[in-house]
Jmol script that loads the backbone (N, CA, C; Angstrom):
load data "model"
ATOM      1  N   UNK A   1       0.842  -1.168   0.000  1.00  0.00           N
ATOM      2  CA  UNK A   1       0.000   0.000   0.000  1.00  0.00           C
ATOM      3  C   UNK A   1       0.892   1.237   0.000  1.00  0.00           C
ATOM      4  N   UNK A   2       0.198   2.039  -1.219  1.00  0.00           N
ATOM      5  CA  UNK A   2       1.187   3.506  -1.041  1.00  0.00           C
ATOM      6  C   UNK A   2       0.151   4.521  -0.028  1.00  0.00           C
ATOM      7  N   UNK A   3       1.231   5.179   0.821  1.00  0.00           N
ATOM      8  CA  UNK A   3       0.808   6.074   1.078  1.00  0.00           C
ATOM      9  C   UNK A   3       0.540   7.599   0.267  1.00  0.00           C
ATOM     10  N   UNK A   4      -0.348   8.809   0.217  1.00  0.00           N
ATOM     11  CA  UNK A   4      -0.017  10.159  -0.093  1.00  0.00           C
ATOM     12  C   UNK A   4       1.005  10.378   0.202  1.00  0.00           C
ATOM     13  N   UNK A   5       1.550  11.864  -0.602  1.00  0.00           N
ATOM     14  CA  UNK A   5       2.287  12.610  -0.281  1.00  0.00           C
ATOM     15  C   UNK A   5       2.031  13.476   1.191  1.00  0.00           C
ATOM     16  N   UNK A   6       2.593  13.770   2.051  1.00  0.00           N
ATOM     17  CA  UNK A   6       1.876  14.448   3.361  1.00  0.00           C
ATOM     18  C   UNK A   6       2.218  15.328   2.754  1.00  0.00           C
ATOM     19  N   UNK A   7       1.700  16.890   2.786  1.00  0.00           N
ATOM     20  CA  UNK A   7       1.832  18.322   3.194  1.00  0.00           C
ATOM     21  C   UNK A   7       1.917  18.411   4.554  1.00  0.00           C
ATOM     22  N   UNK A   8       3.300  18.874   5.465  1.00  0.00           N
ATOM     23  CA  UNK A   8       3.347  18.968   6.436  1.00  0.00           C
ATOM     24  C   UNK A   8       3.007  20.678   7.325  1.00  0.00           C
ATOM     25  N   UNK A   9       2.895  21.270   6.069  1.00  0.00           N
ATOM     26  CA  UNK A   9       2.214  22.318   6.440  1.00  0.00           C
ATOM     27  C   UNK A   9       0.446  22.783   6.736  1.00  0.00           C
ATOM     28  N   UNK A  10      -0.371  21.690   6.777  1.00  0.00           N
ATOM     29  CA  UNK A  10      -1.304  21.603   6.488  1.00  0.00           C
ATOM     30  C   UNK A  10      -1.995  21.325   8.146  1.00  0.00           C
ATOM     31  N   UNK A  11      -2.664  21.710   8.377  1.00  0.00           N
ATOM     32  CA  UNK A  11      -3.083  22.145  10.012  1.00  0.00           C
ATOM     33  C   UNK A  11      -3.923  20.779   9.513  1.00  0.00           C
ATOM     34  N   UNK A  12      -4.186  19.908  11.291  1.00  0.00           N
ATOM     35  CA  UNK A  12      -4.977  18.605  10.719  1.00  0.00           C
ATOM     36  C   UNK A  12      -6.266  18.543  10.749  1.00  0.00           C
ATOM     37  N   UNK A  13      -6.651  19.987  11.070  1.00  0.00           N
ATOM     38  CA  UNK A  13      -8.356  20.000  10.800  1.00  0.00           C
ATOM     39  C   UNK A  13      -8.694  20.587   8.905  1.00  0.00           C
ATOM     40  N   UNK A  14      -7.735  21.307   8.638  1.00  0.00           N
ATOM     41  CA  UNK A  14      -7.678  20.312   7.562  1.00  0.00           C
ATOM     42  C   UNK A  14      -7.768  19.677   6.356  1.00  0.00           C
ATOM     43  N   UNK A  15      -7.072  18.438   6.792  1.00  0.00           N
ATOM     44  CA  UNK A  15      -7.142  16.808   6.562  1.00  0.00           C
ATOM     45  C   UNK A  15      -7.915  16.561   6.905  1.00  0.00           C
ATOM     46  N   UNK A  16      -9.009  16.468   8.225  1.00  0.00           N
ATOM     47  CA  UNK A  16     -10.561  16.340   8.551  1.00  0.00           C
ATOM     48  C   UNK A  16     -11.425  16.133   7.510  1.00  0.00           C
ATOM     49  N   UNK A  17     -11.200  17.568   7.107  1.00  0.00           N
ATOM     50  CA  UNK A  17     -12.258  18.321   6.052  1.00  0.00           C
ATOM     51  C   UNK A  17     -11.799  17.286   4.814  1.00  0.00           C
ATOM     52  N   UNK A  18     -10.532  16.957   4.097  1.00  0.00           N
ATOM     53  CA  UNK A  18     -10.382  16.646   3.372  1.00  0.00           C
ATOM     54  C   UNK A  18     -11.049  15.153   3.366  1.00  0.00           C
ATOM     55  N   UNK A  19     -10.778  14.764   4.782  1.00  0.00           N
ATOM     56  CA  UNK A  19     -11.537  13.153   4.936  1.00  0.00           C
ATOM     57  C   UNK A  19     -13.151  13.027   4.654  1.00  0.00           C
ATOM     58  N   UNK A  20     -13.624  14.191   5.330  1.00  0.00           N
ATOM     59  CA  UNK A  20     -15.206  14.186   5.269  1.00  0.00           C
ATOM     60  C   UNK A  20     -15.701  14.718   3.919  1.00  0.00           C
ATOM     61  N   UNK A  21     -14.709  15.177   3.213  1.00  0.00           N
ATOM     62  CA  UNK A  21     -15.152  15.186   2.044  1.00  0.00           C
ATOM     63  C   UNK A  21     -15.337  14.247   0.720  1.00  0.00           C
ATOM     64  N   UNK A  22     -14.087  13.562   1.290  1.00  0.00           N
ATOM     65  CA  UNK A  22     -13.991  12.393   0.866  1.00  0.00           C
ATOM     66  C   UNK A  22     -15.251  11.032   0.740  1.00  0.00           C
ATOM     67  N   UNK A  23     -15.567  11.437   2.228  1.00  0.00           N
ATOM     68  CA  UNK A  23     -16.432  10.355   3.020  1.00  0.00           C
ATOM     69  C   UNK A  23     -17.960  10.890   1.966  1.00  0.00           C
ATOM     70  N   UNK A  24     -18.097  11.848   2.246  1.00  0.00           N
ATOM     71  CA  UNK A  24     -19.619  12.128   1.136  1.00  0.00           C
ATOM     72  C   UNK A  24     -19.560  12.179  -0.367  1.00  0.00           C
ATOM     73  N   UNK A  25     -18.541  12.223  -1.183  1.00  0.00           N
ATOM     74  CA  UNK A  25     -18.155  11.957  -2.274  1.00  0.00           C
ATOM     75  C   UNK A  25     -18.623  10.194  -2.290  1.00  0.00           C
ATOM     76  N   UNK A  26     -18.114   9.254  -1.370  1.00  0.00           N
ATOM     77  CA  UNK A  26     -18.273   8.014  -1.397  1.00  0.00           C
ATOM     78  C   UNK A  26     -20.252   7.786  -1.116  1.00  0.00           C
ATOM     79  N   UNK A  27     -20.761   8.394  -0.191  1.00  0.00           N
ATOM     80  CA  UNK A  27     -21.871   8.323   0.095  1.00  0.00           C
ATOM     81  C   UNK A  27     -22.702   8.814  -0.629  1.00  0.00           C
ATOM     82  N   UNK A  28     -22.508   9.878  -1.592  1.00  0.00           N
ATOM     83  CA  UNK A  28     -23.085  10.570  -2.518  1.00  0.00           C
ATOM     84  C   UNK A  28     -23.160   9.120  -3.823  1.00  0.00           C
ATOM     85  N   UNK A  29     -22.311   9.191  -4.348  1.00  0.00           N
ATOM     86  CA  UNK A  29     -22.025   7.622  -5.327  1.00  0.00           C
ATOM     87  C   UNK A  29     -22.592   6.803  -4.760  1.00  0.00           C
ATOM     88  N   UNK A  30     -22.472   6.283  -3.694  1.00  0.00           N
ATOM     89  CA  UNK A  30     -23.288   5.014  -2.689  1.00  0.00           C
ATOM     90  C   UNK A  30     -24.557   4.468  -3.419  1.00  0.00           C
ATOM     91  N   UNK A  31     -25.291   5.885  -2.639  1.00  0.00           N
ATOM     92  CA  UNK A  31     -26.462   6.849  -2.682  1.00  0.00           C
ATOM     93  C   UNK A  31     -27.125   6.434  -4.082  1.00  0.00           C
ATOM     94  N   UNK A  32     -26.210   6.559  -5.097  1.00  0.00           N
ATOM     95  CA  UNK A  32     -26.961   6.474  -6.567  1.00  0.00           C
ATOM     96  C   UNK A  32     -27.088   5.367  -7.052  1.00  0.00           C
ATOM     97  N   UNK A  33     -26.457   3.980  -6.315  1.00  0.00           N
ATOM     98  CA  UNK A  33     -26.092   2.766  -7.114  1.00  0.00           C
ATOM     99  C   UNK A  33     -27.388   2.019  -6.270  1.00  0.00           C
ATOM    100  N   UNK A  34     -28.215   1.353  -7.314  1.00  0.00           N
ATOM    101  CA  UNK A  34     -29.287   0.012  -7.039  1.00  0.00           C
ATOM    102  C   UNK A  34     -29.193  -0.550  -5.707  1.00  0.00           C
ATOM    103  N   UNK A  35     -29.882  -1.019  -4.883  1.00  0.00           N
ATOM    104  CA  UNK A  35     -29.614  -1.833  -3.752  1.00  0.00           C
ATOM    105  C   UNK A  35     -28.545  -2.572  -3.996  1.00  0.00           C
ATOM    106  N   UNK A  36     -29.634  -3.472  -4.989  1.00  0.00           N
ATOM    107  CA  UNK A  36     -28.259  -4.970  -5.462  1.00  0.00           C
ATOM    108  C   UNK A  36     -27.154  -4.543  -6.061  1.00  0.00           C
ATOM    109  N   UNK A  37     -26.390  -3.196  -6.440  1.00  0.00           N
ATOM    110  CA  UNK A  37     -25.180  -2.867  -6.710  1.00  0.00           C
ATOM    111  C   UNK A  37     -24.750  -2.727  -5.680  1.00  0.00           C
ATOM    112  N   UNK A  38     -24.780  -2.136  -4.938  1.00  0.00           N
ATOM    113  CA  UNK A  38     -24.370  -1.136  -3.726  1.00  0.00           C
ATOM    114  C   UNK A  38     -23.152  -1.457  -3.536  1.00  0.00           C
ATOM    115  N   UNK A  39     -22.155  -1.035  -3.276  1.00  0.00           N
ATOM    116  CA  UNK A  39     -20.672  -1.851  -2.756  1.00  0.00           C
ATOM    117  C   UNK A  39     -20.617  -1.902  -1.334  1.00  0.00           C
ATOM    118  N   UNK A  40     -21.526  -1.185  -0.392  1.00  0.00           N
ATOM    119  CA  UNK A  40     -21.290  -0.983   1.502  1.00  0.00           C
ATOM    120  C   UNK A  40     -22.763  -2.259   1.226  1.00  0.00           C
ATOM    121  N   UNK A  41     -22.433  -2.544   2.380  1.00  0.00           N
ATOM    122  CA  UNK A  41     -23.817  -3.010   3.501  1.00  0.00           C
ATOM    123  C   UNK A  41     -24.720  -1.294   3.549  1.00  0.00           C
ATOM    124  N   UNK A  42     -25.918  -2.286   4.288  1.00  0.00           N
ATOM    125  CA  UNK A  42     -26.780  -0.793   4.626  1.00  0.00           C
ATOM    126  C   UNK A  42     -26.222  -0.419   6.268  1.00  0.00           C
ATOM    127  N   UNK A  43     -26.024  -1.196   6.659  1.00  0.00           N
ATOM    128  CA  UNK A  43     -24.947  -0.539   7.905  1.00  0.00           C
ATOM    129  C   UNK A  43     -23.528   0.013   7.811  1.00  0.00           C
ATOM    130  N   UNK A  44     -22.718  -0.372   7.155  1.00  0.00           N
ATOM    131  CA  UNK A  44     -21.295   0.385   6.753  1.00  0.00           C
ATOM    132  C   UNK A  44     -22.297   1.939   5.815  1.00  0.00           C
ATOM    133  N   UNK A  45     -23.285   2.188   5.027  1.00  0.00           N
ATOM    134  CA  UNK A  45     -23.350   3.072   4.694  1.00  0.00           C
ATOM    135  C   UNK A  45     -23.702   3.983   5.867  1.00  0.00           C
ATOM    136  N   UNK A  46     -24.865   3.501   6.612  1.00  0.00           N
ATOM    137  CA  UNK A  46     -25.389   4.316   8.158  1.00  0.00           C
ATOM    138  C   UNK A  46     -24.223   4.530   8.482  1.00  0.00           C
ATOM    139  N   UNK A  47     -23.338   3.733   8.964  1.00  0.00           N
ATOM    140  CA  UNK A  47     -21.766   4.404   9.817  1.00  0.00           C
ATOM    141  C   UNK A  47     -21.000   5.329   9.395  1.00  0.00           C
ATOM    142  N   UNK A  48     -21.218   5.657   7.998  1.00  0.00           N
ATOM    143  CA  UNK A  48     -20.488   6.606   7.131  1.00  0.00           C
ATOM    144  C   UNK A  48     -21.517   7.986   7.438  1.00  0.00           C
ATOM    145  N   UNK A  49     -22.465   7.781   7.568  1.00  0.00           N
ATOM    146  CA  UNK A  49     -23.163   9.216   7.517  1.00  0.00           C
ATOM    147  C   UNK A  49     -23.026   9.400   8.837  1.00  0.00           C
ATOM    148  N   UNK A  50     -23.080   8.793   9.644  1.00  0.00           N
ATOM    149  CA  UNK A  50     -22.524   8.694  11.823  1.00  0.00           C
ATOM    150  C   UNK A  50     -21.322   9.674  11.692  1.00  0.00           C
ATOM    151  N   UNK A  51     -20.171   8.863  11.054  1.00  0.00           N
ATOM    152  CA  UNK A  51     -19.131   9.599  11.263  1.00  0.00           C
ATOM    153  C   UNK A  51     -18.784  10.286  10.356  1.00  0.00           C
ATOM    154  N   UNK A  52     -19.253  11.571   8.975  1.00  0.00           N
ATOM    155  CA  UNK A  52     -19.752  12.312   8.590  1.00  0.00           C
ATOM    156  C   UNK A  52     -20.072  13.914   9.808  1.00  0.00           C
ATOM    157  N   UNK A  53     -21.757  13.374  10.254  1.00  0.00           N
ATOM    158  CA  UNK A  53     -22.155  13.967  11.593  1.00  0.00           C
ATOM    159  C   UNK A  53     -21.149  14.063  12.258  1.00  0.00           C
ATOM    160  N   UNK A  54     -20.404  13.375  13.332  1.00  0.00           N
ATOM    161  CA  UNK A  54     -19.662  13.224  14.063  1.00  0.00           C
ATOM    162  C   UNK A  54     -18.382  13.902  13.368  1.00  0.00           C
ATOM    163  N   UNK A  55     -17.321  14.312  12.512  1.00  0.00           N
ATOM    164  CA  UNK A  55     -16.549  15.023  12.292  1.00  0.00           C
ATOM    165  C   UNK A  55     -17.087  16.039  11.925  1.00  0.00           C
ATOM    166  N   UNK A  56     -17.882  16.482  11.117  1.00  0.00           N
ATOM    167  CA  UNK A  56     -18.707  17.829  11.274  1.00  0.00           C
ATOM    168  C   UNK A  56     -18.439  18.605  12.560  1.00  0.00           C
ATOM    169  N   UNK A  57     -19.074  18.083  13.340  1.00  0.00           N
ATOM    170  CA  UNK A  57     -19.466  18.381  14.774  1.00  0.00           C
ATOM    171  C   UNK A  57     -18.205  18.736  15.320  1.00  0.00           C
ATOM    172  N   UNK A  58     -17.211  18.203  15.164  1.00  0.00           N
ATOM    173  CA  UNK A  58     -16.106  18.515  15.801  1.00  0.00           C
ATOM    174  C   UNK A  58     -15.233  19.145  15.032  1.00  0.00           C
ATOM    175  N   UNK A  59     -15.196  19.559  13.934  1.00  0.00           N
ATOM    176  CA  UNK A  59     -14.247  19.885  12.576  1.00  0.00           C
ATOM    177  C   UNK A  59     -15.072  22.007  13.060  1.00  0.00           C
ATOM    178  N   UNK A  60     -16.773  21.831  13.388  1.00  0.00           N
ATOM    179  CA  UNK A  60     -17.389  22.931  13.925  1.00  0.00           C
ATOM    180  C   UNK A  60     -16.975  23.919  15.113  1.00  0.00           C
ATOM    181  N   UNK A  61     -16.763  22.668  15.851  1.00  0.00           N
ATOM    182  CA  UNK A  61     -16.557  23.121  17.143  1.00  0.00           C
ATOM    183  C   UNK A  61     -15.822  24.198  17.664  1.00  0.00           C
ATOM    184  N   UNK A  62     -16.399  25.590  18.252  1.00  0.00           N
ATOM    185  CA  UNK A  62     -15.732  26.594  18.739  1.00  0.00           C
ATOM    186  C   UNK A  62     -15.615  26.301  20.396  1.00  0.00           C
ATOM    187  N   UNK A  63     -14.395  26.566  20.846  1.00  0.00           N
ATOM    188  CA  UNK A  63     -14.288  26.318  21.983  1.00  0.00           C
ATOM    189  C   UNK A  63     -14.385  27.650  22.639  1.00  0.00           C
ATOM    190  N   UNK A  64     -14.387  28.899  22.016  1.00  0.00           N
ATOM    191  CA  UNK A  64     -14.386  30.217  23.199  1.00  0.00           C
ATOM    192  C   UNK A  64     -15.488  30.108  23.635  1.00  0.00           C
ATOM    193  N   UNK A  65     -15.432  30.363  24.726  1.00  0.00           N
ATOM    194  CA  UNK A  65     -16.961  30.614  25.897  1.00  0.00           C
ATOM    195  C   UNK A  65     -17.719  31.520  25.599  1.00  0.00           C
ATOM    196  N   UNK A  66     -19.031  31.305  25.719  1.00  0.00           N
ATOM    197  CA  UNK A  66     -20.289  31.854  25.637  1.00  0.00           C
ATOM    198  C   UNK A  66     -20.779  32.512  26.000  1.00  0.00           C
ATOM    199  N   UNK A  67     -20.452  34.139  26.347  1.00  0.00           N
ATOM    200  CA  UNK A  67     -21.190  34.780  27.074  1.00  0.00           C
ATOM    201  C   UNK A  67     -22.728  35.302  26.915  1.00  0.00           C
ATOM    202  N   UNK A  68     -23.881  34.699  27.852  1.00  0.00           N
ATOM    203  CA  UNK A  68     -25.326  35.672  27.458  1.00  0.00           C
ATOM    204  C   UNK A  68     -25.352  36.887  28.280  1.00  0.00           C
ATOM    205  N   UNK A  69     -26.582  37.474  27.862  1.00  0.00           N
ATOM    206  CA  UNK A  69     -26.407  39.001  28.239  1.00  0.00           C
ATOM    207  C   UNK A  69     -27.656  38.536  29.566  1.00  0.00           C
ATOM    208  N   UNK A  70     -27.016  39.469  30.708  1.00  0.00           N
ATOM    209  CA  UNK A  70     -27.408  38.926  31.972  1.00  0.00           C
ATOM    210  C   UNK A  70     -28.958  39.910  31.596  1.00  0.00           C
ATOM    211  N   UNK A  71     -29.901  38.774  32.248  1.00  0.00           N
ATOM    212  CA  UNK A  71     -31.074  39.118  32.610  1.00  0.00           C
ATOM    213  C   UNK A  71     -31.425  40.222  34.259  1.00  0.00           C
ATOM    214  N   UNK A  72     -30.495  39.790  34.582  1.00  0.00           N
ATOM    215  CA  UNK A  72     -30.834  40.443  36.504  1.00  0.00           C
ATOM    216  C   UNK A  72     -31.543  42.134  36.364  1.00  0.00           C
ATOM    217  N   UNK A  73     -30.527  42.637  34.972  1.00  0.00           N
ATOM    218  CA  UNK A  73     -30.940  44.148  34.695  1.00  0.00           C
ATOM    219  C   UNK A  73     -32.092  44.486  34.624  1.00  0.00           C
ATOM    220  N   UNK A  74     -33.102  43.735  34.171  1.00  0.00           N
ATOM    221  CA  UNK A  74     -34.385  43.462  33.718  1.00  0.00           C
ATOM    222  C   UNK A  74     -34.965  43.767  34.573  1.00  0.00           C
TER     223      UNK A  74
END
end "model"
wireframe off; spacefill off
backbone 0.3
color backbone group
């Protein structure tokens, strides 16, 4: 098995992005082929859209804190 070339300049969120893009490119194609073609199970496809969601979610994720505007003034 060959590996890519790495870009080591490349922050690894990303490579994330590049994975999850990857990942719906595959699910998108999936998506279009007959049952009886299909190349996944219908569970390897569900797990692909899981972890899809799931890097989204975290590829999203802002960690600065949340400030709301205090009610007490009211």
């Amino acid at each position: 098995m060959t590996y890519p070339e790495i870009d080591w300049k490349k922050n690894e969120y990303h490579r994330l992005q590049e994975v999850v893009d990857l990942l719906k490119a595959i699910q998108e194609r999936e998506s279009k082929r007959h049952e009886m073609d299909a190349h996944l199970t219908p569970h390897t496809a569900d797990v692909v859209l899981e972890v899809i969601g799931m890097l989204e979610d975290e590829i999203d994720y802002d960690p600065s804190p949340r400030y709301e505007p205090s009610l007490a003034g009211i």
